[in-house]
C-alpha positions in Angstrom: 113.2 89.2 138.7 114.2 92.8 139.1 113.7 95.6 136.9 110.4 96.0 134.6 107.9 92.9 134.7 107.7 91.4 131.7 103.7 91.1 131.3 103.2 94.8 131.3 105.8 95.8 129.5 104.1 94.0 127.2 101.2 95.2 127.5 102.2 98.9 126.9 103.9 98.0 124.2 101.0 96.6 122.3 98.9 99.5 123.3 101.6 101.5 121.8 101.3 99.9 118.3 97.7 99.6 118.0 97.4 103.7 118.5 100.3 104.5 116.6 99.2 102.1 113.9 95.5 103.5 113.7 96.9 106.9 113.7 98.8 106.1 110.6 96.1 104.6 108.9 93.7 107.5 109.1 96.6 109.3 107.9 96.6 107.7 105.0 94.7 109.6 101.7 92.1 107.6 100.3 91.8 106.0 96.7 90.6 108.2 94.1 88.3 105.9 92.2 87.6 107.5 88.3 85.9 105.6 85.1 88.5 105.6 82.3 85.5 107.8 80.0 86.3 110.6 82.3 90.2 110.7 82.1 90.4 110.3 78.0 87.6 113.3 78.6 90.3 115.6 81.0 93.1 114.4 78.1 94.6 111.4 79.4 96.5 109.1 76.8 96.2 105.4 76.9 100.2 104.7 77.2 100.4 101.0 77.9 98.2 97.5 78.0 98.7 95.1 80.8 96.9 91.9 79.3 93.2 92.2 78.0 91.9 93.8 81.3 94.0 96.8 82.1 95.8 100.2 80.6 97.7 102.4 82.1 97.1 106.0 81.8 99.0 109.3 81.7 98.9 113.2 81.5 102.2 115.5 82.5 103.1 113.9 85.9 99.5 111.8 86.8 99.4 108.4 86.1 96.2 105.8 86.5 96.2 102.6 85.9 92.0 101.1 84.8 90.9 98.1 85.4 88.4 96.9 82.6 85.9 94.8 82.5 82.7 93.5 80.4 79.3 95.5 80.9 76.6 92.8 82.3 74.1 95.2 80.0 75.7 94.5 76.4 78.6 92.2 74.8 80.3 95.9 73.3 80.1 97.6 76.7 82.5 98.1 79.3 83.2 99.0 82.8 86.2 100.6 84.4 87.6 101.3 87.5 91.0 104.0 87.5 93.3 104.3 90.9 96.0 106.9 90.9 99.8 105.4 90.7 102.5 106.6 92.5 
């Protein structure tokens, strides 16, 4: 078969991927992980409820939505983990 074999064609273009892909990835920002205590502390208002486990956040242009959950230490306590939305 003339031209470019087929088998390492393939194989570059796999390399290809796989370097571009990682690239990309490292690119990518990571999470900013914050409790829900220290955003109503830096003014953030609780501006909607998604079901009984989660609240969405907001001050000027930032927006976090929290993940809640019950404390393992006491019935009244809770836990939260915040991720940035964009």
């Amino acid at each position: 078969m003339p031209g470019i074999p087929v088998l390492p064609a393939a194989a570059c273009a796999l390399v290809a991927v796989l370097c571009c892909g990682a690239a990309s990835a490292q690119q990518r920002p990571a999470l900013k992980r914050v409790t829900l205590s220290s955003l109503t502390v830096q003014g953030f208002e609780v501006k909607g409820v998604a079901g009984r486990d989660a609240v969405l956040l907001q001050k000027g242009a930032e927006v976090y939505w929290c993940n809640l959950r019950l404390a393992d230490t006491s019935p009244l306590s809770y836990q939260s983990d915040c991720f940035t939305v964009r």
